[in-house]
C-alpha positions in Angstrom: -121.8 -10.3 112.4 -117.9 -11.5 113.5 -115.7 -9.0 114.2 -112.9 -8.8 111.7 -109.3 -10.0 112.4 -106.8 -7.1 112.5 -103.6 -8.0 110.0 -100.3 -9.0 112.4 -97.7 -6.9 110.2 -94.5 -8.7 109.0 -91.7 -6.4 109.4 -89.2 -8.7 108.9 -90.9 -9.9 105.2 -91.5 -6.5 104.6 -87.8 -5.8 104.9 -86.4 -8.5 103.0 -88.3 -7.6 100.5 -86.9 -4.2 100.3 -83.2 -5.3 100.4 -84.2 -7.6 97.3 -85.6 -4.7 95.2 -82.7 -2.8 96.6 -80.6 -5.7 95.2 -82.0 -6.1 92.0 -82.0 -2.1 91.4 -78.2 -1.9 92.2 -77.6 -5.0 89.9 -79.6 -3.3 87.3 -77.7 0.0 87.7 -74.1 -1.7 88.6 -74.9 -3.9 84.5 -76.2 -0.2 83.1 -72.7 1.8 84.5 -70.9 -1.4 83.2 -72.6 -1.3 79.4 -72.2 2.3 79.5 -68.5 2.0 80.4 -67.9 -0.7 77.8 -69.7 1.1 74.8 -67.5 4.3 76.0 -64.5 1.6 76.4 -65.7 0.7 72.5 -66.0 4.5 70.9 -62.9 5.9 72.9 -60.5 3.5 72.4 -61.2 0.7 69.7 -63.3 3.5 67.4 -60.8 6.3 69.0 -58.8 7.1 65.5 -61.9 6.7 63.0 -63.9 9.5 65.4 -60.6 11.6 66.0 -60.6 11.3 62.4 -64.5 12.4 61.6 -64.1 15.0 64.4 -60.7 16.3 62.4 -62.7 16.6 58.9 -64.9 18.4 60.7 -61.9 21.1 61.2 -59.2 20.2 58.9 -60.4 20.0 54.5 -58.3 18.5 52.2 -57.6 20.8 49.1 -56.4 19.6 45.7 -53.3 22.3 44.2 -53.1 21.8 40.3 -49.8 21.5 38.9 -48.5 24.1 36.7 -48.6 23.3 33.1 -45.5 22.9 31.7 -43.7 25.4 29.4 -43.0 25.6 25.8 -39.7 26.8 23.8 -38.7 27.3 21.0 -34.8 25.5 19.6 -33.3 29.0 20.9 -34.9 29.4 24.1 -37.7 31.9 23.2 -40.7 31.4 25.3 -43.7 30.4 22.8 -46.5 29.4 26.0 -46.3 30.6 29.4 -48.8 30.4 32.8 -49.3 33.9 34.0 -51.1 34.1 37.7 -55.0 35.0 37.7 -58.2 34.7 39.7 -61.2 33.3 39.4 -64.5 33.1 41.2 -65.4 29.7 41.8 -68.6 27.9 43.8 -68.7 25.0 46.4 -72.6 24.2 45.2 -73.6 22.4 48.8 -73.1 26.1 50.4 -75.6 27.8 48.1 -78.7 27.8 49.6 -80.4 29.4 46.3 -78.2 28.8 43.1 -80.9 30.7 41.4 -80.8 34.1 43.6 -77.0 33.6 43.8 -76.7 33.6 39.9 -79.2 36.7 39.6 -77.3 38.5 42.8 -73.7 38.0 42.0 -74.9 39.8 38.2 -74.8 43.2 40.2 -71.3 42.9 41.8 -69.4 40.7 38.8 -70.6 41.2 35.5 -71.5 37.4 34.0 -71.8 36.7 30.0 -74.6 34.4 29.1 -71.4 32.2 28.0 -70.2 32.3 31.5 -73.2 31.2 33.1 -74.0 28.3 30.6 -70.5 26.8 30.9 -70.9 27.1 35.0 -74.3 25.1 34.7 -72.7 22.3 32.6 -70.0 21.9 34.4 -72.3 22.1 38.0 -74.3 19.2 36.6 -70.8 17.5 36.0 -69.2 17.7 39.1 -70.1 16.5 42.7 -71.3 19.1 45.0 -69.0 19.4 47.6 -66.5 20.3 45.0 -65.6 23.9 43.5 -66.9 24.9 40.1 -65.5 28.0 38.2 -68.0 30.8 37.9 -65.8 33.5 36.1 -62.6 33.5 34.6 -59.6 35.9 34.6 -61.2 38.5 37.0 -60.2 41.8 37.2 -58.6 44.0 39.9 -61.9 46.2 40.3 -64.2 42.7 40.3 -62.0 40.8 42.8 -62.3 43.9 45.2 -66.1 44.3 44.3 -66.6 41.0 45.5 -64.6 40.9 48.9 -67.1 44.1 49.9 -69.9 42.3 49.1 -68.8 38.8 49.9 -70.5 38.2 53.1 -73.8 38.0 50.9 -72.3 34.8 48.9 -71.9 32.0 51.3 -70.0 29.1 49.2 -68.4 31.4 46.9 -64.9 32.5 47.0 -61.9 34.3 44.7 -59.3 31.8 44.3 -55.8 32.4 42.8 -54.4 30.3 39.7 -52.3 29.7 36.8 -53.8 30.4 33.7 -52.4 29.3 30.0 -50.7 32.6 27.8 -49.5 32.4 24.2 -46.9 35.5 23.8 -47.3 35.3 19.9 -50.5 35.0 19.8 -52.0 33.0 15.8 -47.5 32.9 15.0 -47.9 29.2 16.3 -51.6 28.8 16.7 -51.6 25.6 14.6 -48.7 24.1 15.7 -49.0 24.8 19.9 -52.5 24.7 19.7 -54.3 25.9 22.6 -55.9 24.8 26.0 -59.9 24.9 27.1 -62.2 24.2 30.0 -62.4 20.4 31.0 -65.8 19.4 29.9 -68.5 16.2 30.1 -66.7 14.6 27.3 -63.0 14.8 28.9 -64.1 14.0 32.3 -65.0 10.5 31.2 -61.7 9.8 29.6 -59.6 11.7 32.4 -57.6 10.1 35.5 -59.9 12.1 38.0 -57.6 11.7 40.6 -54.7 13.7 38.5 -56.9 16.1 36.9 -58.4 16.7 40.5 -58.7 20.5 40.6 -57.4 21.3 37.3 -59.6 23.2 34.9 -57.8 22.8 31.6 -56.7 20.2 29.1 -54.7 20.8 25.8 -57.1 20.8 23.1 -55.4 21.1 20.1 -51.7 21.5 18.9 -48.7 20.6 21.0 -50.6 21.2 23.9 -53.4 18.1 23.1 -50.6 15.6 21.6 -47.9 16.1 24.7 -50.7 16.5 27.1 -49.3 14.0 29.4 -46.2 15.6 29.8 -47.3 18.3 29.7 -49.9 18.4 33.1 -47.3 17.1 35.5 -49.0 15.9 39.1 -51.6 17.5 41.4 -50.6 18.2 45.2 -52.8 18.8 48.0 -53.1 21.5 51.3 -55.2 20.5 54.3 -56.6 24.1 55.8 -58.5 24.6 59.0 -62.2 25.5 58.3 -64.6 27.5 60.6 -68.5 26.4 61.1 -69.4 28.1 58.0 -66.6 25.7 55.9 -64.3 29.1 55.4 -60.6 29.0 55.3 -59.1 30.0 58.6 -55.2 28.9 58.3 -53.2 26.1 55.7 -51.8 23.4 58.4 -50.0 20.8 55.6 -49.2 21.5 52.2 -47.6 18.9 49.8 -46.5 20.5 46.8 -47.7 19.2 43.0 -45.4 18.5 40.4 -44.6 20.3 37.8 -45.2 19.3 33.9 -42.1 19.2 31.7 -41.0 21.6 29.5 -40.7 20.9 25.7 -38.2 22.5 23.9 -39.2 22.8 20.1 -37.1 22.6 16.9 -39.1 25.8 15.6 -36.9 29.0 15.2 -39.4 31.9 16.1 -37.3 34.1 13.6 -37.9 31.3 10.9 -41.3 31.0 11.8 -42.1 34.9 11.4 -40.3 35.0 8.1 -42.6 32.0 6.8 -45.7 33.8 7.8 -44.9 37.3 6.4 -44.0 35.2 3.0 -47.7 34.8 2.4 -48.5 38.2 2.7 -51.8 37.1 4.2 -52.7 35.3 1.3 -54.2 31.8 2.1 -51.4 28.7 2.0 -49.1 26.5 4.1 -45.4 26.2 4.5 -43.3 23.4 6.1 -39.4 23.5 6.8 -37.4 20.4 7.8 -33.8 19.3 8.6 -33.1 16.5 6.3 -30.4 15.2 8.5 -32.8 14.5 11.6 -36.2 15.5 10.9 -36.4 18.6 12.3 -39.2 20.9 12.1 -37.7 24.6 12.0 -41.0 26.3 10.7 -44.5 24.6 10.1 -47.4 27.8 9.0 -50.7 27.6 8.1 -52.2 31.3 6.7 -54.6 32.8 8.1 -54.1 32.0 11.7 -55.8 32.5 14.3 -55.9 33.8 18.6 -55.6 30.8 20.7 -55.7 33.6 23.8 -59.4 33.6 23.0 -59.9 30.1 23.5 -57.9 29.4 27.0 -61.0 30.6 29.3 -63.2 30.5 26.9 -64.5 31.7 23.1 -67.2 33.7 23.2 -69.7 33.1 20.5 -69.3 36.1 18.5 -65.7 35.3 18.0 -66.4 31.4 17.3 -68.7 32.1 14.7 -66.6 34.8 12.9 -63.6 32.2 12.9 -65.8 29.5 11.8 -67.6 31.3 9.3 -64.8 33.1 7.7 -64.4 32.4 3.9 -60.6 31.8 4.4 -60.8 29.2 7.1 -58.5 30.8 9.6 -59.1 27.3 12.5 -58.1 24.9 9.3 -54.0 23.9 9.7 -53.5 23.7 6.0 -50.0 22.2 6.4 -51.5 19.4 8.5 -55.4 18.5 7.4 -55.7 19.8 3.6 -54.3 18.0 0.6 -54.0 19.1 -2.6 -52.6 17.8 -5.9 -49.0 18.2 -5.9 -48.8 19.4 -9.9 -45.0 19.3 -11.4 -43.4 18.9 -7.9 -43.4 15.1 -8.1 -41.6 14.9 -11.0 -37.9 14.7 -9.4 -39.1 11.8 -7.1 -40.7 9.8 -10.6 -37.4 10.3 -11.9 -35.6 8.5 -9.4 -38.3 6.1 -9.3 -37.4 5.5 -13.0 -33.9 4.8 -12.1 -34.6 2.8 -9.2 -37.1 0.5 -11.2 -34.5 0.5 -14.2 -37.0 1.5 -16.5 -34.9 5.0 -17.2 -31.3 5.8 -17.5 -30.4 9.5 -17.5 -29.3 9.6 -20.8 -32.3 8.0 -22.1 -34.5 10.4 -24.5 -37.4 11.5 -25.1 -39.3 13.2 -27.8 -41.8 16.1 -26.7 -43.6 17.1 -29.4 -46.6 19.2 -27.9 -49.2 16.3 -27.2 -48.3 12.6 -26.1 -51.4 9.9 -27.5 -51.7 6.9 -25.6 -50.3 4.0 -28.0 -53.3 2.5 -29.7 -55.8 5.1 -28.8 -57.3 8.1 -30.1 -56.6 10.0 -26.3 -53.8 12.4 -26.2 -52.3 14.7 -23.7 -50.8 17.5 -24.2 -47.4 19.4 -23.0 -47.5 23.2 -22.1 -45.4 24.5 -25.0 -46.7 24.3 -28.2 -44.5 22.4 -30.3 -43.0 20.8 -27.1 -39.6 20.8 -25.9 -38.0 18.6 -28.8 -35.7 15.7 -27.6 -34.7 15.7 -23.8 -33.2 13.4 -21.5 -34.2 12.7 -17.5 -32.4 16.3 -16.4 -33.6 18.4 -19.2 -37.2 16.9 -18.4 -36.9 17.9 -15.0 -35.3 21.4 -15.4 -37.9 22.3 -18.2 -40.6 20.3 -16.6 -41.5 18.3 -19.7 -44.8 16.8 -19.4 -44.5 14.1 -22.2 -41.1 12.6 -20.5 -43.4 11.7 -17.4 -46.2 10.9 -19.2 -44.7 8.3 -20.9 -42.7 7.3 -18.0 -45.6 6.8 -15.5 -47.1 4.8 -18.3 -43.9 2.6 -18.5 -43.5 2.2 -15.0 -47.5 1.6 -14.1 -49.4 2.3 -11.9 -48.9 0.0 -9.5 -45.1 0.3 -9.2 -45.8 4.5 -9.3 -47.8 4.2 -6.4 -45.8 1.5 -4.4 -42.6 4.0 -5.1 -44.3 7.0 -4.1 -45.3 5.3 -1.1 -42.2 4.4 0.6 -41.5 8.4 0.2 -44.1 8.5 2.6 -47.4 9.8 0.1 -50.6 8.6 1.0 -50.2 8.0 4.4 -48.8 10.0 8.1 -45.6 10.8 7.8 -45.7 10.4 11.9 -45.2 13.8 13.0 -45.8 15.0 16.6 -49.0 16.6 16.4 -52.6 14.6 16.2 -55.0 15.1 13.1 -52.7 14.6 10.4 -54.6 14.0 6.7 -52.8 11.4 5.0 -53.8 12.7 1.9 -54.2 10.5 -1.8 -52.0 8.2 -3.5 -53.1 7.3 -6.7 -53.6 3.4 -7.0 -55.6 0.6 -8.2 -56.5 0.0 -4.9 -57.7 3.3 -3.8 -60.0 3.7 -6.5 -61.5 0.2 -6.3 -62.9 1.4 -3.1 -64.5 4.0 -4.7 -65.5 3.6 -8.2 -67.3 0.9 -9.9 -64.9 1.4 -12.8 -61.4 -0.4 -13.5 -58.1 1.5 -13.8 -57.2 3.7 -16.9 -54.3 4.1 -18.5 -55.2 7.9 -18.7 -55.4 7.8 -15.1 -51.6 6.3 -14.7 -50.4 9.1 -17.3 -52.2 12.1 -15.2 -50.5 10.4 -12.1 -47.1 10.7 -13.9 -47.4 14.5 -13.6 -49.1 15.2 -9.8 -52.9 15.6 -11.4 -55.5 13.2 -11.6 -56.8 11.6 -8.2 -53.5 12.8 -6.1 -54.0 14.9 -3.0 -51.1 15.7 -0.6 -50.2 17.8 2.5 -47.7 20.2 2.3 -45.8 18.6 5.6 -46.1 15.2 3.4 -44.0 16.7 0.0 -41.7 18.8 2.4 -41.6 14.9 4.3 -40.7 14.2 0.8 -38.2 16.4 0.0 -36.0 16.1 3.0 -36.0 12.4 2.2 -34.5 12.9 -1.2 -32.3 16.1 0.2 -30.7 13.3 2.6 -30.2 11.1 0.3 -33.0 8.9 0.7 -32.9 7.8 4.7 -36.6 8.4 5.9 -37.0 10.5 9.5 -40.5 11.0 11.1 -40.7 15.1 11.3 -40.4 16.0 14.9 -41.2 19.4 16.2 -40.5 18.5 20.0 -36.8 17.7 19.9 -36.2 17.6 23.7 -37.9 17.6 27.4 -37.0 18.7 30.9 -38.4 18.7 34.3 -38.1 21.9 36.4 -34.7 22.6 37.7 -33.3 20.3 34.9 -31.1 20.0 31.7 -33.4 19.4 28.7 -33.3 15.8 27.4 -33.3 15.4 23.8 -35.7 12.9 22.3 -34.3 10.4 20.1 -35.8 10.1 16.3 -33.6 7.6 14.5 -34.5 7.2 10.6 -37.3 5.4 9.7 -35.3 3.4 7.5 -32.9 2.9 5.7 -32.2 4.9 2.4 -34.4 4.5 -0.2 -31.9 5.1 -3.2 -29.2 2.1 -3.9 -26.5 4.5 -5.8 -25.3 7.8 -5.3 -25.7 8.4 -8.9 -29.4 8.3 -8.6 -29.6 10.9 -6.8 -27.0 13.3 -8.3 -29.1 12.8 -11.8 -32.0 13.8 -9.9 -30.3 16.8 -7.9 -28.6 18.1 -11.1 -32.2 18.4 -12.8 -33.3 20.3 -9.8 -30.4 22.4 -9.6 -30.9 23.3 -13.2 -34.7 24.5 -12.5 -32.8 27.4 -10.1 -30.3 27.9 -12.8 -32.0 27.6 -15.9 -35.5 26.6 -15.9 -38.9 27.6 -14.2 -37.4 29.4 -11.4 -34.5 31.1 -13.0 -33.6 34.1 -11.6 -35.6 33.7 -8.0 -32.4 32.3 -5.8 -29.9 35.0 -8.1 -27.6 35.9 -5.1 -28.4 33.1 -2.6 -24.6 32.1 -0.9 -25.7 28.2 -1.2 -26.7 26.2 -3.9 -30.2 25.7 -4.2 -32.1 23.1 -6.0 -35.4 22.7 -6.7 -38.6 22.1 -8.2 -42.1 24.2 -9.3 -45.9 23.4 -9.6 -49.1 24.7 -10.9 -52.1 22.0 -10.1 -55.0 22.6 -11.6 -58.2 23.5 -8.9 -60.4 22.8 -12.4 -60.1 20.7 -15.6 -60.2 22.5 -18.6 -62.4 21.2 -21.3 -60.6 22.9 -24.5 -57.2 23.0 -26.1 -56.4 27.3 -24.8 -52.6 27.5 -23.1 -53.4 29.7 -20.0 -50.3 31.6 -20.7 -53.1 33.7 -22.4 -54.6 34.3 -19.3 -53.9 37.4 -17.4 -52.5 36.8 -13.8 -55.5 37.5 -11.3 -57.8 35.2 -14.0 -54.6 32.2 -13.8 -54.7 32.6 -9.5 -58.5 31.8 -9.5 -57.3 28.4 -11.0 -54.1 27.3 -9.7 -52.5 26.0 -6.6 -48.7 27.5 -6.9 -46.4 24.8 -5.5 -42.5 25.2 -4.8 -40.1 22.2 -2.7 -36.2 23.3 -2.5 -33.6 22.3 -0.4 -30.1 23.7 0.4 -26.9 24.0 0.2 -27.3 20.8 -2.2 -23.5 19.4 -1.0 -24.8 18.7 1.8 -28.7 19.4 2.5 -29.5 21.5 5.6 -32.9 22.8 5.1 -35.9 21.3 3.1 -38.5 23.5 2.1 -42.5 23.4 0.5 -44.2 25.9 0.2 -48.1 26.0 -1.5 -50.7 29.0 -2.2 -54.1 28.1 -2.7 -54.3 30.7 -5.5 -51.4 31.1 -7.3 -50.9 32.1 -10.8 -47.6 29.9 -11.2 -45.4 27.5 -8.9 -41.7 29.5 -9.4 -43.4 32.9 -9.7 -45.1 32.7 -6.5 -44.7 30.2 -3.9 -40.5 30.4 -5.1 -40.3 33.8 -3.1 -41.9 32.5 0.0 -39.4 29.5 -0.3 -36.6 32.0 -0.6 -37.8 34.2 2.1 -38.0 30.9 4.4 -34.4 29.9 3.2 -33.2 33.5 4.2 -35.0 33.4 7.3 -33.0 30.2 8.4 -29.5 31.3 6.8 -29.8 34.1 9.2 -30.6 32.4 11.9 -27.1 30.1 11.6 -25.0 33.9 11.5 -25.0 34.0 7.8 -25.2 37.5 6.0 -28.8 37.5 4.2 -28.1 38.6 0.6 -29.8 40.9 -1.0 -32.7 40.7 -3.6 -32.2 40.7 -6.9 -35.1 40.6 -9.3 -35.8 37.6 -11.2 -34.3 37.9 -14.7 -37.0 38.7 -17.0 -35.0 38.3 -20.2 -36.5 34.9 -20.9 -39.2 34.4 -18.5 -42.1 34.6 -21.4 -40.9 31.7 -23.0 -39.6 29.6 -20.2 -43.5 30.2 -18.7 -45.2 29.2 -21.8 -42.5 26.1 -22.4 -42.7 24.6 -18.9 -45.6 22.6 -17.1 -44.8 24.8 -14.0 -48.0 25.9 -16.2 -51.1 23.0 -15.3 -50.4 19.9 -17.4 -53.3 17.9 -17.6 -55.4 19.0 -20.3 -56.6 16.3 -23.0 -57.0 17.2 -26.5 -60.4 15.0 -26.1 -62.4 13.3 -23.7 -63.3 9.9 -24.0 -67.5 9.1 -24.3 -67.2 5.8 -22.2 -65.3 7.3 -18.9 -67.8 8.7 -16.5 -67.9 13.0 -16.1 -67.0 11.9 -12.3 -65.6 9.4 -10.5 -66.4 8.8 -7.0 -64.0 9.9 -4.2 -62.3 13.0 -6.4 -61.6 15.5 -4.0 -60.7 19.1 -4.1 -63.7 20.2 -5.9 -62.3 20.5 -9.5 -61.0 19.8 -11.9 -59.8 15.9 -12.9 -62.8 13.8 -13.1 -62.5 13.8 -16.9 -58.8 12.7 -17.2 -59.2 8.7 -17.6 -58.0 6.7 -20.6 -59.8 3.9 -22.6 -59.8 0.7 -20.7 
C-alpha cells in the first residue's frame, strides 16, 4: 500500500480568507449600525412630535368642563332658576375590572336606588368607555366622605364637583320654565357631541327646552397630569367654557303668585299680556307641579303619582288644552259684524226667548225666558244676548266667521316662546270636512255664533285675543323672554314687532265694541266684581257647556256644586280701557258661571299687576247682589246652546268633537 501524502498547509489562503469573512462581518455590522441609526434617525426626528405626543397622553389627559347653564329672571330681577354646586359619583368604565362587584360593593358605602343603577346602565351602554358616566347624583356630605375612606377599593371611580339646575319657586313657574333632565339615547343622537361633551343635562321642557341653545353656552377643557393608575395628580392648562346667556323674562313673580292663589287650587289656567308689545306678565296652569324632582332624576313613585293624578298636575292647561270659549267671543263677532258691514251698532234685534232657523222647525233658545226684548250690538254684548249672535253668525256665515276669527289668531299658534302649543278649533267648513262625512249645517254656524259647537281654544289663544282687540287691533306674538345677556353684560332686549298691522279699519269699531264690554263691568253679567277698581275695566263672561243638554230646564235651577260639574267658567278683561295696559283670561274647568267665578281670579290678577306699577290695591267690595238673580237668569254668561229639539237626520256624533261632551247634537237641517 502507498504511503499517503501529508497536506502542505496554505497559510497565506488561509488568511485571506479570514480578512474576507472579517470584511464581510464588518460590512454586515457597519449596514446593521447604519439601519439602526437611520430608523432611530426616522422615530427621533421625522416621528419625534407624534411620539412626544403619544408619550405626553400617556401623562397629560384632556378633560372636558361643562359650561354653566345660563340663568333665568324674572322683568324685575327676581331669580326664577339658578345652578347651585354639587357632587356626583361618576365612573371611567375601562378602569373597572368588574362592573358587576363594583355595583354590588359601592351599595355598602353609597346607598344606590334601583332608579340610579338603571339610568347608569343605559347611559354606560351609550357612552364610549374611556369616558365618565354618572353613578349618583347630588351626593351628600356624609356619602362623599364615605367614599374617600373607602376609595382605594374603586379603581375608575371618583367624586367629581358640578353645577346642578335649582328652581327657587319650585311648581310657581313649573309650566312655563320647565325643567332640565339627564341626557339620554334619544338626545345624544340629535346633540352636537362636541358641545354637549361632559354635560349631563338638557332642557326638557318649558323655557329651558325652547331657549336651550342659549341657554347651554360652550364647553371648555383642562389637561391634568395622570399617574399609572389614570388618577389626577396636578391641572397643567385650563381653558375656561363659556357661559350660557341669561334670559330675562316679562313675568312679574308678584303677578305670578297672585294668579296662582286666584284658583284656590281649583283646576284652570290664566294668561296675562301687554297689549302694547306682547308681553307675558303671568302665564298659570293649576295644579302645578316640582320640577326639583325632575333635574337628577324622578323617582318612580313620584312619576306615577304625578301622572296618575285625577287633576293632571304635568298638563300646562294655558298652553295644550282647549276648550270652548262659551259667551267670550261674542265682542270679537261683533266687530266682525262691523268689519264685514253686515251690522251697525244701532241695528236691532228682537230676543224673544228662542231664535228658529228661517224655514225650519230647529230653534235655539236664549237663557232668559221671554228673552231680552229689542237690543242693539252693546246691549247684546253687555246682556250677552244669545239670539243677537245667533242670527248674526247666521248672516255672516260660516265661512267669513271663521276666516274673521282667524286673523284674531283662533285655530292656530299664536307663536309664543315656549314649544307644545295646541292650536286649538276653529269652526269651519273645512275643518269638519276632514272629519265628518256630513256637509255643513246651518245649526252648526248658529252654535259657532255663540263659542259652542265644534270650538276649542287655549286660554293663551283668547287672552292672544283679547290684547289684540285691547290694542286696537295690531296683532303681537306673546313673548315671555323679552331680553338676553351674556355674563358680565347689559341685557339685550329682543325685538317682537306686531304681527301685523291692525285688524280694525275705524276707531269707531272698536269703541262700539269696548262700550259693550265696559257695560258687562257696569251693568251686566259681572256687575259688581270690579266695584272699586281705580281703572276702568272692560270685559266679557262665559259659561261653555262640558255636556249638551237634551231638554228645555234653565240651569238657573240648578244649585251651584250641581252647575260646576257642567260648566267651564270663562272671564277675558283688559284695563284701564283709555289706553289698555293689561289683558287678562282666565278659565276654571268647573265653574258654576263665567263673572261669578273666573271674574275674581281676573280681578285678583288685575290687582296683582296694579300693585306691581306702585298703585294702591283697593279694597274689596262685594259684588252687588241687588240684581244678580235676574241678571244670572237673563244673560248667557249661563250655557247657550240648548235646542228646543233635535233634528232625526243629524248624526248623535260627529267625528272629531272634542272635549268629551256635550255638542254633537247641535247641527241644523242641511
Amino acid at each position: 500500500m502507498p504511503p499517503r501524502r501529508r497536506s502542505i498547509k496554505d497559510s497565506r489562503g488561509e488568511s485571506t480568507l479570514f480578512r474576507v469573512r472579517a470584511l464581510v462581518g464588518f460590512a454586515l455590522i457597519l449596514l446593521g449600525l447604519a439601519a439602526l441609526v437611520v430608523r432611530y434617525s426616522y422615530l427621533q426626528v421625522q416621528r419625534h412630535d407624534e411620539f412626544a405626543l403619544r408619550s405626553e397622553n400617556n401623562r397629560v389627559k384632556p378633560r372636558a368642563i361643562p359650561p354653566a347653564r345660563g340663568l333665568i329672571y324674572d322683568r324685575n330681577g327676581v331669580l326664577l332658576a339658578d345652578n347651585v354646586p354639587a357632587f356626583r359619583l361618576e365612573v371611567v368604565p375601562e378602569q373597572v375590572p368588574d362592573m358587576k362587584a363594583m355595583l354590588a360593593g359601592i351599595r355598602d358605602v353609597i346607598p344606590l336606588g334601583d332608579d340610579d343603577v338603571e339610568a347608569f346602565r343605559k347611559q354606560l351602554k351609550q357612552n364610549r368607555r374611556f369616558d365618565s358616566v354618572p353613578l349618583k347624583l347630588h351626593l351628600t356630605e356624609d356619602e362623599i366622605a364615605r367614599f374617600a375612606i373607602n376609595r382605594w377599593r374603586f379603581p375608575g371611580l371618583d367624586v367629581v364637583p358640578y353645577l346642578t339646575r335649582r328652581y327657587p319657586y319650585g311648581p310657581l313657574f313649573a309650566h312655563v320654565i320647565g325643567y332640565v333632565g339627564r341626557i339620554d339615547a334619544d338626545d345624544l343622537n340629535r346633540l352636537d357631541a362636541d358641545r354637549y361633551k361632559g354635560t349631563s343635562h338638557v332642557g326638557r321642557s318649558g323655557l329651558e327646552r325652547s331657549y336651550e341653545d342659549m341657554l347651554h353656552g360652550e364647553p371648555g377643557y383642562e389637561l391634568v397630569e395622570v399617574n399609572a393608575d389614570g388618577r389626577v395628580q396636578r391641572v397643567l392648562e385650563t381653558h375656561p367654557p363659556k357661559p350660557g346667556k341669561n334670559l330675562y323674562l316679562s313675568i312679574d313673580a308678584k303677578v305670578q303668585r297672585a294668579a296662582t292663589e286666584a284658583f284656590g287650587g281649583r283646576p284652570g289656567s290664566a294668561v296675562a299680556l301687554d297689549p302694547r308689545n306682547g308681553q307675558v306678565m303671568a302665564m298659570v296652569s293649576v295644579p302645578s307641579f316640582d320640577p326639583n324632582l325632575f333635574v337628577n332624576g324622578i323617582s318612580k313613585a313620584d312619576y306615577t303619582a304625578y301622572t296618575s293624578a285625577e287633576d293632571k298636575p304635568l298638563l300646562n292647561r294655558a298652553l295644550k288644552s282647549a276648550y270652548p270659549p262659551g259667551s267670550t267671543v261674542k265682542p270679537f263677532l261683533a266687530l266682525g259684524g262691523l268689519e264685514y258691514g253686515v251690522r251697525r251698532p244701532e241695528d236691532t234685534v228682537l230676543s224673544t226667548g228662542e231664535f228658529c232657523i228661517p224655514g225650519q222647525q230647529r230653534c235655539y233658545r236664549d237663557d232668559k225666558r221671554g228673552g231680552d226684548g229689542t237690543v242693539n250690538m252693546v246691549r247684546a254684548i253687555q246682556l250677552s244676548t244669545n239670539t243677537y249672535f245667533y242670527k248674526l253668525a247666521l248672516d255672516l256665515g260660516i265661512d267669513r266667521l271663521s276666516g274673521w276669527m282667524g286673523s284674531l289668531g283662533f285655530g292656530k299658534k299664536t307663536g309664543i316662546d315656549l314649544l307644545g302649543e295646541a292650536e286649538g278649533i276653529l269652526p269651519s267648513r273645512e275643518w269638519k270636512a276632514t272629519r265628518s262625512k256630513y256637509g255643513w249645517f246651518p245649526g252648526e254656524t248658529i252654535l259657532a255664533g255663540i263659542g259652542q259647537g265644534y270650538w276649542n281654544v287655549t286660554t293663551l289663544q283668547l287672552a292672544h285675543a283679547t290684547a289684540t282687540f285691547a290694542g286696537h287691533g295690531t296683532p303681537y306674538a306673546p313673548r315671555l323672554v323679552m331680553a338676553t345677556s351674556a355674563v358680565k353684560e347689559r341685557p339685550v332686549s329682543l325685538p317682537n314687532p306686531p304681527s301685523g298691522p291692525s285688524l280694525i279699519h275705524k276707531d269707531n269699531y272698536w269703541n262700539v265694541v269696548n262700550q259693550g264690554m265696559e257695560a258687562v263691568i257696569t251693568g251686566g253679567t259681572a256687575r259688581g266684581q270690579f266695584t272699586g277698581f281705580p281703572y276702568v275695566v272692560a270685559g266679557k263672561s262665559g259659561t261653555a257647556e262640558r255636556f249638551s243638554r237634551r231638554t228645555n230646564d234653565y240651569d238657573s235651577n240648578k244649585n251651584t256644586a250641581y252647575l260646576a260639574t257642567r260648566h267651564r267658567a270663562w272671564f277675558i278683561g283688559y284695563t284701564p280701557t283709555d289706553a289698555p295696559r293689561i289683558a287678562v283670561a282666565a278659565m276654571l274647568e268647573q265653574g258654576a258661571w263665567g263673572a261669578q267665578d273666573a271674574g275674581p281670579i281676573v280681578r285678583k290678577i288685575m290687582e296683582a299687576w296694579l300693585a306691581s306699577q306702585g298703585g294702591a290695591v283697593p279694597a274689596r267690595n262685594a259684588p252687588e247682589q241687588t240684581a244678580a238673580p235676574a241678571i244670572a237668569a237673563s244673560t248667557s254668561d249661563v250655557p247657550e246652546d240648548t235646542p228646543i229639539a233635535t233634528p232625526a237626520d243629524v248624526p248623535a256624533q260627529l267625528p272629531g268633537d272634542h272635549d268629551g261632551g256635550g255638542q254633537q247634537d247641535d247641527g241644523g237641517h242641511p
